[in-house]
LUMBASE-971448 format. One record per residue (C-alpha): residue number from 0; residue in three letters; x, y, z. Coordinates in steps of 0.25 Angstrom, whole numbers. Each point is the difference from the previous one (the first is absolute). Layout:
BEGIN
REC   seq   type    east   north      up
REC   NUM    ala       X       Y       Z
...
This chain:
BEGIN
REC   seq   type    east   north      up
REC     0    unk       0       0       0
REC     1    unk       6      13      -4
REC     2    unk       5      11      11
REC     3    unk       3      14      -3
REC     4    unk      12       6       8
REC     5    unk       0      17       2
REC     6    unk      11       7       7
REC     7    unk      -5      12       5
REC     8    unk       5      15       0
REC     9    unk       0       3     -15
REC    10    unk     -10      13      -4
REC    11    unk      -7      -4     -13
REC    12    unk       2       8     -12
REC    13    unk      -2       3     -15
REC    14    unk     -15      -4      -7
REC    15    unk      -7     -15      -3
REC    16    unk     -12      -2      -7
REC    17    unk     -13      -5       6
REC    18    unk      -6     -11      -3
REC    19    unk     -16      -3      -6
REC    20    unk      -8      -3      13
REC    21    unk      -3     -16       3
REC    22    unk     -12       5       7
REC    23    unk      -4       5     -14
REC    24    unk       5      -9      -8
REC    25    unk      -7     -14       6
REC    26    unk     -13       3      -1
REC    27    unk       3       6     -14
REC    28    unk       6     -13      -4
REC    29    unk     -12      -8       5
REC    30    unk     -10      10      -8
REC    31    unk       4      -9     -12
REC    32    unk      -8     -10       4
REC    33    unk     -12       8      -4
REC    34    unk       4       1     -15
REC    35    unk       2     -11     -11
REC    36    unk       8      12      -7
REC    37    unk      17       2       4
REC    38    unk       0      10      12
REC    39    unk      15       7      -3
REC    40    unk       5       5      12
REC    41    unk      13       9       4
REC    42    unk       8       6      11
REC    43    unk      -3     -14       8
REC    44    unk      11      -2      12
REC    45    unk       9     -13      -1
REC    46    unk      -5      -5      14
REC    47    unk      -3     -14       9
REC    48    unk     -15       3      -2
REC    49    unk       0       3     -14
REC    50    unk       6     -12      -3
REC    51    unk     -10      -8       9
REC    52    unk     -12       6      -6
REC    53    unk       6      -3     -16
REC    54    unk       2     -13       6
REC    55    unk     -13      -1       6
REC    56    unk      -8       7     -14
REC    57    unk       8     -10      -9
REC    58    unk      -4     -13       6
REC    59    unk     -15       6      -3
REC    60    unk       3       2     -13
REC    61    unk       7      14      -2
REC    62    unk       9       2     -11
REC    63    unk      12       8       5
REC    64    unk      11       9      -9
REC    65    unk       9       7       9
REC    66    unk      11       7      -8
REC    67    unk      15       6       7
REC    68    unk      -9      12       4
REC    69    unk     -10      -8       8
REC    70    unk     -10       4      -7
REC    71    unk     -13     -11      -1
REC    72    unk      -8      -4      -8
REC    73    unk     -10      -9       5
REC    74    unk     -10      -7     -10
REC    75    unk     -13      -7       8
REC    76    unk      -7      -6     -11
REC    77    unk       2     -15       3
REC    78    unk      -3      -1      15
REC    79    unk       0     -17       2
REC    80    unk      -2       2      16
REC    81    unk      -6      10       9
REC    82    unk       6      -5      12
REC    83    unk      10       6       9
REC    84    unk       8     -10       7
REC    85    unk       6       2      13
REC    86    unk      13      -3      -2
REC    87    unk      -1      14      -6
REC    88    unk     -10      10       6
REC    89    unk       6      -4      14
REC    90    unk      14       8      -4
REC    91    unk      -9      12      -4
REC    92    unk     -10       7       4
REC    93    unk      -5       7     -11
REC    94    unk      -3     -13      -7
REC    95    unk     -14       1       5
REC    96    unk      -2      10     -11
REC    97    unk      -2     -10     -11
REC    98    unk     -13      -4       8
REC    99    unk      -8      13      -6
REC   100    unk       5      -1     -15
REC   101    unk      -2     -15      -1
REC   102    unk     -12       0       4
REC   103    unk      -6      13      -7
REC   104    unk       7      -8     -14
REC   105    unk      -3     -14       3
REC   106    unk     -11      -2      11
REC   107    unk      10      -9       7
REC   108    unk      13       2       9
REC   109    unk       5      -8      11
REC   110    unk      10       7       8
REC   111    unk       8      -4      13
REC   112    unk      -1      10      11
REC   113    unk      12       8      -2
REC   114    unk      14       2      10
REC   115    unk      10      11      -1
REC   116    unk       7       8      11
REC   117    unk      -4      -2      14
REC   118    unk      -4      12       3
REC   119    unk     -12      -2       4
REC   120    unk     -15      -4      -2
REC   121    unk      -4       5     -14
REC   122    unk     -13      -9      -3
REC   123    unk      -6      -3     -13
REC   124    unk     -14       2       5
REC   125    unk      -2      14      -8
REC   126    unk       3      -7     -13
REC   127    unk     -11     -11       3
REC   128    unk     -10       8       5
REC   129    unk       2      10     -12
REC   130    unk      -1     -10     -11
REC   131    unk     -12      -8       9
REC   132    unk      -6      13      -1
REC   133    unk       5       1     -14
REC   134    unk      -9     -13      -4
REC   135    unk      12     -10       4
REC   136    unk      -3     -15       7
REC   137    unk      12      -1       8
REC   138    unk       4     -11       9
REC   139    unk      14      -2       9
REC   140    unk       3     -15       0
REC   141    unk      14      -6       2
REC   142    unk       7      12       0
REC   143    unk      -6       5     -12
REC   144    unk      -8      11      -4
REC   145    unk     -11      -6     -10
REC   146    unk      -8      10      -8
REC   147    unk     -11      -2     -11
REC   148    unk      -9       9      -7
REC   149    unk      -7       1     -15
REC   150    unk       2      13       0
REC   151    unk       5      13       9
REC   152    unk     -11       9       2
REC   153    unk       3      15       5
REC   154    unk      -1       3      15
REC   155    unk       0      11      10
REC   156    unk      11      -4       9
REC   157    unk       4       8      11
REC   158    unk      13      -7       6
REC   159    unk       1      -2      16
REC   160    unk      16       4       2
REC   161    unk       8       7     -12
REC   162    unk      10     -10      -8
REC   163    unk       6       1     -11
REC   164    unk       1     -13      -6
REC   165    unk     -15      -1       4
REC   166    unk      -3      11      -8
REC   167    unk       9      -5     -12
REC   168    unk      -7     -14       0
REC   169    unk     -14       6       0
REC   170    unk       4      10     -10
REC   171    unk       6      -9     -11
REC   172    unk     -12     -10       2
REC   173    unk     -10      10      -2
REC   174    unk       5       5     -13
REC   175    unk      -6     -11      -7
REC   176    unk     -14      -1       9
REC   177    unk     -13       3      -5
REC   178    unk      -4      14       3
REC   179    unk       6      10      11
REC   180    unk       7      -1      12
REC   181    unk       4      11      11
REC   182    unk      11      -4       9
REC   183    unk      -2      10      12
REC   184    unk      13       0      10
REC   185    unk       9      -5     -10
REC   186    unk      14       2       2
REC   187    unk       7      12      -5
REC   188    unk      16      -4      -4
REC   189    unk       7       3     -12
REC   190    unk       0     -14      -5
REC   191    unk     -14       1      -1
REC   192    unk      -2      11      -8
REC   193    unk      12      -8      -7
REC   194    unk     -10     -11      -3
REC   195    unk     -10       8      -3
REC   196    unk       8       8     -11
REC   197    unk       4     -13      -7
REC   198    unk     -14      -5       2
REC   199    unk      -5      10      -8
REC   200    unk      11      -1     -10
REC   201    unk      -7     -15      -2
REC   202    unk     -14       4      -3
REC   203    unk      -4       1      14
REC   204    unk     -10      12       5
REC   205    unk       6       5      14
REC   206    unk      -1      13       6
REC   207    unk       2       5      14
REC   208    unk      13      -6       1
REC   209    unk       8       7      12
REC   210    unk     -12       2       7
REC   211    unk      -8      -8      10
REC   212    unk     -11      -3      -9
REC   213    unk       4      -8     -11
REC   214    unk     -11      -3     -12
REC   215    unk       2      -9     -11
REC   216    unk     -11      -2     -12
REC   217    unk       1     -13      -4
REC   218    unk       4      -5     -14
REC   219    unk      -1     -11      -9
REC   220    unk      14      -2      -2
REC   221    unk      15       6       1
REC   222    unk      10       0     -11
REC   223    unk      16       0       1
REC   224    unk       7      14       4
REC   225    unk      15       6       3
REC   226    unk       2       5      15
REC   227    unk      12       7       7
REC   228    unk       1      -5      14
REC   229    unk       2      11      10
REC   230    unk      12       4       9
REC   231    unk       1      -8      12
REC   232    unk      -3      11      12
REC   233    unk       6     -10       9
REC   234    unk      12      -3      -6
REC   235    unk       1      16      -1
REC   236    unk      -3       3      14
REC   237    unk       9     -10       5
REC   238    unk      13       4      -8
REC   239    unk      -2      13       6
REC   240    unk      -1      -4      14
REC   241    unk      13      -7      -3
REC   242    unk       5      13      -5
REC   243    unk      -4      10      12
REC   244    unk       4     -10      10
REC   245    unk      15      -1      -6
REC   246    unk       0      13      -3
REC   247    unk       1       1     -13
REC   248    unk      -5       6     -12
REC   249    unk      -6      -7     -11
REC   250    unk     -10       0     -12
REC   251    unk     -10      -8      -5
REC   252    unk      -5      -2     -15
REC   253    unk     -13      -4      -5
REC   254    unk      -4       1      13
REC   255    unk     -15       7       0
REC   256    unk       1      10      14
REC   257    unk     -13       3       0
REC   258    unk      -6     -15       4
REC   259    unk       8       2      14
REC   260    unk      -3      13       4
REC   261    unk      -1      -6      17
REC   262    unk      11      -7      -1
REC   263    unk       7      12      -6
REC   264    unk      -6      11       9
REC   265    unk       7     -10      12
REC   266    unk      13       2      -6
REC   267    unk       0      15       0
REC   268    unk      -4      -1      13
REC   269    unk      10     -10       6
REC   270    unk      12      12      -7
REC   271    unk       0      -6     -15
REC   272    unk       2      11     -12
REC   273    unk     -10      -5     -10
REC   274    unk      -2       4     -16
REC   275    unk      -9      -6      -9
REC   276    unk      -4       0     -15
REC   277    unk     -11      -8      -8
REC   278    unk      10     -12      -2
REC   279    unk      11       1      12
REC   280    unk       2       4      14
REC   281    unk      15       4       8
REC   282    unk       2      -1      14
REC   283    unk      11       8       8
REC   284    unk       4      -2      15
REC   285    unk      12       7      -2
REC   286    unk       6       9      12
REC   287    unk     -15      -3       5
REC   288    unk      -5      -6      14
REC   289    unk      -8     -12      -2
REC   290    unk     -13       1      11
REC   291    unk     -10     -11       4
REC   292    unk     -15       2      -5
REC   293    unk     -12      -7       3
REC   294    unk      -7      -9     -10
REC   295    unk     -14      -5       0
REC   296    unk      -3      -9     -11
REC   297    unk     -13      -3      -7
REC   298    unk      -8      -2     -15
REC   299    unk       6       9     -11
REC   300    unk       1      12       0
REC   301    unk       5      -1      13
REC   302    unk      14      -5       4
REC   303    unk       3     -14      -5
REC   304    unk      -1     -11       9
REC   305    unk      11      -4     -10
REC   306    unk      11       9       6
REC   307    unk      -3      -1      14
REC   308    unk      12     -10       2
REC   309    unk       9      10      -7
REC   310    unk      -4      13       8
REC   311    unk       2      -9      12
REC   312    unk      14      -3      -2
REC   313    unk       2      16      -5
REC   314    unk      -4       3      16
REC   315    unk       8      -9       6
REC   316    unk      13       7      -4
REC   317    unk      -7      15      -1
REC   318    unk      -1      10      13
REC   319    unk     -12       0       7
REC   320    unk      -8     -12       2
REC   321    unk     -14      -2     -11
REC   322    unk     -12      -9       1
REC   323    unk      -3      -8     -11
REC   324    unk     -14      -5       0
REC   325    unk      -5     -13      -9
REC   326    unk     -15       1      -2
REC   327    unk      -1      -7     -15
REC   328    unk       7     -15       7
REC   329    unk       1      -5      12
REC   330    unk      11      -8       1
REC   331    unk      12       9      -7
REC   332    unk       9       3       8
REC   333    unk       7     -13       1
REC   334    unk      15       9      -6
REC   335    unk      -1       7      13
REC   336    unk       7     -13       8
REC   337    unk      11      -1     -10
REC   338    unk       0      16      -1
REC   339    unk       3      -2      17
REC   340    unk      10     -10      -3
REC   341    unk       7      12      -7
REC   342    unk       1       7      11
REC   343    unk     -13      10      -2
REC   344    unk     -10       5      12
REC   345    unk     -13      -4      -5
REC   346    unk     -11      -4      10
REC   347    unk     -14      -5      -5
REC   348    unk     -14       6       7
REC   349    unk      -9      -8      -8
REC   350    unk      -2       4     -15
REC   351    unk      11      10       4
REC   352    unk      18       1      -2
REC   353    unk       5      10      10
REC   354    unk      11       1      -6
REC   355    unk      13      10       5
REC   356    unk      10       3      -9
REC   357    unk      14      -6       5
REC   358    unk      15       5      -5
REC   359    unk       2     -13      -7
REC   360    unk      -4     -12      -4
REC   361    unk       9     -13      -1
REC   362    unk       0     -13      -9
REC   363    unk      -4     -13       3
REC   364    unk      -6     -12      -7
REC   365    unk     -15       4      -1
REC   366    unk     -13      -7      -8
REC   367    unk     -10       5      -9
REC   368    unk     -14      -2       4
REC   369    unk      -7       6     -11
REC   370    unk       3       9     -13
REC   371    unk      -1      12       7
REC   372    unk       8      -3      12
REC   373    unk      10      -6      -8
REC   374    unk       3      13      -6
REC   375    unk       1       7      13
REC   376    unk      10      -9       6
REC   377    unk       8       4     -14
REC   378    unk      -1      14       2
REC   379    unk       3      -3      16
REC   380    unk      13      -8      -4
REC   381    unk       4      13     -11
REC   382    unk       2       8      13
REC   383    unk       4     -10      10
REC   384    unk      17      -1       6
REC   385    unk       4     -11      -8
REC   386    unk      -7     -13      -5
REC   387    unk     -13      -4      -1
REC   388    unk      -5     -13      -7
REC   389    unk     -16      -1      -5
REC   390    unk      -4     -14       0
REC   391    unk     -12      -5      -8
REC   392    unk       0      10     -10
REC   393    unk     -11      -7     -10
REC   394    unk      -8      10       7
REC   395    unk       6      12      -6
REC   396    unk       2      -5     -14
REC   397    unk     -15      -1      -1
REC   398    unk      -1      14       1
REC   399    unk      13       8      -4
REC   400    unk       7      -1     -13
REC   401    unk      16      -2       1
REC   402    unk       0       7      13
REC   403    unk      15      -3       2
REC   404    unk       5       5     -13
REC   405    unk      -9      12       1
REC   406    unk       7       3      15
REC   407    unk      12      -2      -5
REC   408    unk       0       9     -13
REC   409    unk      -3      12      12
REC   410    unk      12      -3       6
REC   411    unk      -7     -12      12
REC   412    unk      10     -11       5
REC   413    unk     -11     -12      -3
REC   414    unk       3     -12      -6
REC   415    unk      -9     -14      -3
REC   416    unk       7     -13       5
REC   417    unk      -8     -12      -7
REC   418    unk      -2     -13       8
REC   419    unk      11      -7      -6
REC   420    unk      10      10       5
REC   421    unk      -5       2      14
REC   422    unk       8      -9       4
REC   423    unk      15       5      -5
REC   424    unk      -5      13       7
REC   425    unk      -3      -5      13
REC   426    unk      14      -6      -1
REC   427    unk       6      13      -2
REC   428    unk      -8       7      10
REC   429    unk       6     -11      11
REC   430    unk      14       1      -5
């Protein structure tokens, strides 16, 4: 199992390129499914999940071209099976989302109840009741999901808690429904209005997208389209915690600013210097104080739960003491023991970190939890005196393109040791 080794001290410089968003790009990938015509899509992120959800959409039946760009083109018109296995969907969350296309095209889709991150309880109870209410017979046996229909008929559906993936499913499957449907509380994200765009670009009839009321008028049919994913937020808003934390200075293309305005606004209040452009955002902490700030996190627009395990870390080496506060999962803090390992002075009240800023962290051998956290201990190890060794990394190559090499073309001390090697470095290390 690869480890990656970061030597702390080093202030990131220079200018990387972001990344198109994973949280954009899956359920994009997966709209396919609702088309027998090539869906073409561009800017997709060479990731973990990307590659689980081809995997997962060719052994339905999806024809997939990926050139040296990574651009996709996905061709659903042969579908043999509209099962989706465990082996597969238990890696990956956001496999439930084949659930809504499937059945909207077919009638029919078996799907196993999907893993992920453990990050908390995120049930698939709103996509059942949603296409239930969308004319669905649905069933959970073994494991499975199993849904029927003759035909989607358009709904009012007002969903109980905001999600995202939620909202995705009951969107793509109410493309192809008979007549109208309102989805009241759906969730706002970027991605969505991502889906949205490229949904539209298929034939599909969706407006309010950004919103909380999201209304499709169903259609007969979708056709193939071209879609640009867009920039990864995440991936953006973490490489520029990286950068204030080291004090650094460093710019960011085809980044899109304005899809993180909180995350950007905590910056400049924690000391950072920031300039944006349509396309690219630059962070400075030069000659500048690097100050704790308070983070609540919550649905978009809102601070992303997404970034609450970088903002923590950012506190534990900033003056002052912050409260981070988790209100979108309950159980996504598991980075703050490793982060106490470190040497940093967090103390958990509930859903809060009290976290006070020490002068240094220091390396040690630290495990990743989740994607997220596993970013936070890199970001933790870029700052720590000496070594720091992050174990199960899988986690963070499902969510961050080549994070080593984009580290290390700012100037980071970050290299991946594969399995086969660790033990050569172990020796070295006990010499």
């Amino acid at each position: 199992m690869d480890k990656l080794i970061v030597n702390g001290g080093a202030s990131l410089r220079g200018e990387i390129r972001i990344s198109g968003a994973k949280n954009a790009a899956l359920p994009v990938l997966i709209a396919s499914l609702l088309t027998k015509e090539p869906l073409r899509i561009s800017n997709v992120p060479h990731l973990q999940d990307i590659t689980t959800t081809m995997e997962l959409l060719g052994r339905m039946g999806v024809r997939l071209v990926v050139d040296e760009h990574m651009t996709i083109e996905a061709n659903a018109s042969d579908i043999h099976t509209l099962r989706a296995p465990y082996d597969l969907v238990r890696t990956m969350r956001a496999s439930i989302l084949v659930l809504g296309p499937l059945l909207a095209r077919f009638g029919e889709a078996e799907v196993s109840m999907p893993g992920g991150c453990a990050i908390g309880s995120r049930p698939v109870n709103l996509h059942i009741k949603g296409l239930q209410a969308m004319g669905a017979d649905i069933t959970i046996e073994d494991g499975y999901i199993r849904a029927r229909t003759k035909r989607l008929k358009g709904a009012r559906i007002f969903m109980d808690a905001v999600s995202v993936t939620g909202t995705e499913n009951l969107l793509m499957a109410a493309t192809l429904a008979d007549g109208t449907t309102v989805i009241e509380n759906a969730a706002r994200e970027p991605e969505i209005i991502d889906l949205a765009d490229c949904l539209n670009r298929m034939g599909a009839r969706v407006s309010g997208a950004g919103s909380a009321v999201l209304t499709v008028e169903g259609v007969r049919e979708l056709h193939g389209a071209c879609h640009d994913i867009i920039p990864d937020r995440i991936e953006t808003g973490t490489y520029l915690v990286a950068a204030a934390m080291t004090g650094g200075c460093v710019k960011l293309r085809c980044a899109r600013p304005a899809l993180l305005e909180a995350v950007l606004d905590k910056l400049r209040e924690a000391g950072a210097a920031i300039e944006t452009g349509p396309d690219f955002v630059r962070l400075s902490m030069e000659g500048r104080e690097l100050r704790a700030v308070n983070v609540r996190t919550a649905p978009y627009p809102a601070f992303p739960t997404d970034m609450q395990a970088q903002f923590v870390v950012l506190n534990a080496i900033a003056a002052g003491t912050g409260t981070v506060v988790e209100t979108v999962f309950e159980n996504r803090f598991m980075h703050v023991h490793e982060l106490q390992r470190m040497g940093a002075d967090i103390a958990m009240e509930g859903n809060m970190a009290v976290v006070r800023g020490v002068k240094a962290l220091h390396g040690a051998p630290v495990m990743a939890t989740d994607l997220r956290a596993s970013a936070s201990l890199v970001l933790a190890g870029l700052v720590a005196r000496s070594e720091t060794l992050i174990d199960r990394i899988y986690h963070i190559d499902r969510g961050y393109e080549c994070i080593e090499e984009n580290l290390a073309q700012l100037g980071a001390r970050i290299r991946r040791i594969p399995g086969s090697q660790l033990g050569d470095w172990t020796t070295r290390q006990t010499a």
